[in-house]
TORZA-130926 format. One record per residue (C-alpha): z, x, y. Coordinates in steps of 0.02 Angstrom, whole numbers, padded with zeros to 5 digits, always signed. Layout:
ZXY ...
***
This chain:
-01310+07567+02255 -01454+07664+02221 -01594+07712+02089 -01572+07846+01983 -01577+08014+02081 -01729+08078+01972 -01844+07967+02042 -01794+08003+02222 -01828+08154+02191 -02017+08144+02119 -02070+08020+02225 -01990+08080+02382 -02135+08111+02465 -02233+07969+02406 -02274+07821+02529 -02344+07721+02390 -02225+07723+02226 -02385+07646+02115 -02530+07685+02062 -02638+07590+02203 -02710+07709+02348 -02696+07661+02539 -02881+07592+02546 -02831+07475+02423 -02680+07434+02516 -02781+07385+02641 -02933+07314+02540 -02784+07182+02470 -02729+07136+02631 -02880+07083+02701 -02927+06996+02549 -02770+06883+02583 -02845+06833+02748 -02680+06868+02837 -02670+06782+02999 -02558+06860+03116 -02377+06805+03124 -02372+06775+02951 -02190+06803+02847 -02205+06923+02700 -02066+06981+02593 -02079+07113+02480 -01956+07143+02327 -01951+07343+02285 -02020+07372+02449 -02031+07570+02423 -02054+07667+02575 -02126+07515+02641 -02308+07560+02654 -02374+07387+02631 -02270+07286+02755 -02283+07420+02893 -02479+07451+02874 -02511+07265+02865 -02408+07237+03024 -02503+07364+03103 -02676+07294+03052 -02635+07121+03034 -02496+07073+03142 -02376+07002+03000 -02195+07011+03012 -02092+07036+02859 -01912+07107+02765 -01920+07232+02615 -01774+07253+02496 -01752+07383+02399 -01614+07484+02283 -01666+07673+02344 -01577+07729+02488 -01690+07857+02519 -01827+07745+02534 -01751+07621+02648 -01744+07745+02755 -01914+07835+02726 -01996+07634+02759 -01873+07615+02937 -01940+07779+03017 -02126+07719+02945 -02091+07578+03024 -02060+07654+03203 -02206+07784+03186 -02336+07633+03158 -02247+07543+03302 -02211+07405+03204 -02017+07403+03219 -01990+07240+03268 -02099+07160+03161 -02024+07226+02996 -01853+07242+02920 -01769+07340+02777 -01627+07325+02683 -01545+07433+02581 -01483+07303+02421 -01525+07261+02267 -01691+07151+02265 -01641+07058+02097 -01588+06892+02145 -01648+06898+02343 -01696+06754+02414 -01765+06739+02594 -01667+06642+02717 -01802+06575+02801 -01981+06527+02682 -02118+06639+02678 -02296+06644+02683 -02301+06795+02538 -02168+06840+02421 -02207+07002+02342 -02151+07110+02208 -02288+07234+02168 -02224+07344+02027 -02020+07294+02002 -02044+07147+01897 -01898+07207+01829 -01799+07135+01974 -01821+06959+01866 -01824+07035+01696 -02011+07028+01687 -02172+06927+01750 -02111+06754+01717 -01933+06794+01786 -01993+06894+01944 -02126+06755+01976 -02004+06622+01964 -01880+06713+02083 -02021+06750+02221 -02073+06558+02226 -01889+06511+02285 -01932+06595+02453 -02096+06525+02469 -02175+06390+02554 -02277+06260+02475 -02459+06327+02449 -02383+06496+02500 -02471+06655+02393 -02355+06771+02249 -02414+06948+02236 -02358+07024+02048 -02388+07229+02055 -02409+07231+01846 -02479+07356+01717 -02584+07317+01574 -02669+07383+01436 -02849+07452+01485 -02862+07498+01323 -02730+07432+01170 -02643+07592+01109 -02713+07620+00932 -02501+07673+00894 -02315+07650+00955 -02312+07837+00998 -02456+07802+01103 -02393+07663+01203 -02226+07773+01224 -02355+07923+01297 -02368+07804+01437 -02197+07792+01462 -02186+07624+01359 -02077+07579+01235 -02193+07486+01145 -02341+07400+01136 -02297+07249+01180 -02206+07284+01331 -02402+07271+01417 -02549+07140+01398 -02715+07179+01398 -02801+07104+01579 -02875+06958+01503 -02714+06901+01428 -02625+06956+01586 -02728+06837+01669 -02699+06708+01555 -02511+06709+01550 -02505+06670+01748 -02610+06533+01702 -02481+06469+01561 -02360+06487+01686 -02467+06339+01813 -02530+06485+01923 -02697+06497+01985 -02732+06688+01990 -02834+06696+02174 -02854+06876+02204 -02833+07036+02103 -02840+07217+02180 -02874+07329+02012 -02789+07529+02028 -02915+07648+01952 -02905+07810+01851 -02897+07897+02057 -02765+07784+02100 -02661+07853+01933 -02694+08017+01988 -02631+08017+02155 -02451+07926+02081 -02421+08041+01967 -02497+08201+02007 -02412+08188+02197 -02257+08221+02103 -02289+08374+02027 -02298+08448+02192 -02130+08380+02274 -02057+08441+02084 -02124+08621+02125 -02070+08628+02303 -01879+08542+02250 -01856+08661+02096 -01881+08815+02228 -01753+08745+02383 -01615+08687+02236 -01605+08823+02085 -01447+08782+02054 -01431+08583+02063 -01385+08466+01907 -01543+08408+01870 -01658+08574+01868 -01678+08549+01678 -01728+08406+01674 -01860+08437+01830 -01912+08589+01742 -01946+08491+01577 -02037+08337+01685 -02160+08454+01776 -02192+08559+01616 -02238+08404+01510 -02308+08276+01630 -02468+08346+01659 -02545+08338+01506 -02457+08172+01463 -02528+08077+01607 -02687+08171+01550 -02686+08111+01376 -02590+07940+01391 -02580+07851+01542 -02741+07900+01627 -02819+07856+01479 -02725+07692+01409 -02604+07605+01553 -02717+07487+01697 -02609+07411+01837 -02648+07292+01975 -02601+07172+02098 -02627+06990+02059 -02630+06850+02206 -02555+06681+02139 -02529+06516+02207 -02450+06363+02112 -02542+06206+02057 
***
């Protein structure tokens, strides 16, 4: 079980596989007014940046499950380096479907709504391992600006236009679904940046130690052409945040 090779590959030396940059990391968790002790679990957990910073600053204690191998282990050795191995746990499965054994204070899946087949599914799957009046954190993109065509909204890696919302329709739909939205940590045109143009690096430095791997074309074709789409597309069109929700 894994996620396709390519993106262990870009993102391999990531510690943050979205748009949102460290001080935000930590700008969200204090705005959550963790206490210490409390039980997170994170869905896509990455590299596990947020659970192993937050038990480092905060003193939470939380799992992360998540598909990429390679990350799993990337979030363990985190993990140990911030001291915070016995306060955190990763597991190398597939998050879709997880539930926590025991209920948690924050269920999180910030940017794999996937996992549930979107917002509503993902949402619906994190509230079966919370507690009552316990907090959902949704890592979504939207629309900063709507796409003026299809080809557009596929220049952002889309495939259409109404895969996104704009943010006040965002907002609204966790509000259809009986969720009051109670804190929102907003990635910025910086934050974009440092997700996307990290990669070009780690492309560069893998295309020189493997010349003769499988997926060279493909690499070679990514970091030709992703620098001026980011430049002209996403920068310009795709938002994404993280969105704090509690039931009614």
């Amino acid at each position: 079980m894994d996620i396709p090779r390519i993106f262990n590959i870009t993102e391999s030396a990531h510690r943050i596989h979205n748009p949102i940059t460290p001080d935000k990391l930590a700008t969200l968790g204090a705005a959550l007014r963790l206490e210490s002790g409390a039980k997170i679990l994170d869905l896509g957990s990455g590299s596990g940046e947020m659970l192993c910073t937050w038990a480092r600053d905060y003193g939470i204690t939380g799992i992360g499950v998540d598909m990429s191998q390679l990350f799993t282990e990337q979030a363990k050795l985190r993990a140990v380096e911030l001291g915070v191995a016995d306060k955190v746990k990763f597991i190398h499965g597939d998050a879709a479907g997880y539930v926590s054994d025991k209920k948690v204070d924050v269920a999180a899946c910030v940017g794999a709504t996937w996992i549930g087949g979107g917002v509503s599914g993902t949402i619906e799957l994190l509230a079966r391992s919370l507690r009552t009046g316990g907090i959902i954190l949704i890592g979504e993109p939207y629309w900063r600006q709507l796409p003026p065509t299809e080809d557009v909204a596929r220049g952002c890696l889309a495939h259409s236009i109404s895969d996104f919302l704009i943010l006040p329709k965002l907002l609204a739909s966790f509000s259809n679904l009986g969720y009051d939205v109670v804190e929102m940590i907003l990635a910025d045109q910086d934050g974009w940046d440092r997700y996307e143009a990290a990669k070009w690096l780690t492309m560069r430095r893998w295309l020189e130690a493997n010349p003769g791997d499988e997926l060279v074309k493909e690499v070679r074709a990514q970091l030709t052409s992703e620098p001026e789409r980011h430049a002209t597309y996403t920068r310009e069109y795709l938002g994404w945040g993280v969105f704090a929700l509690m039931a009614r």
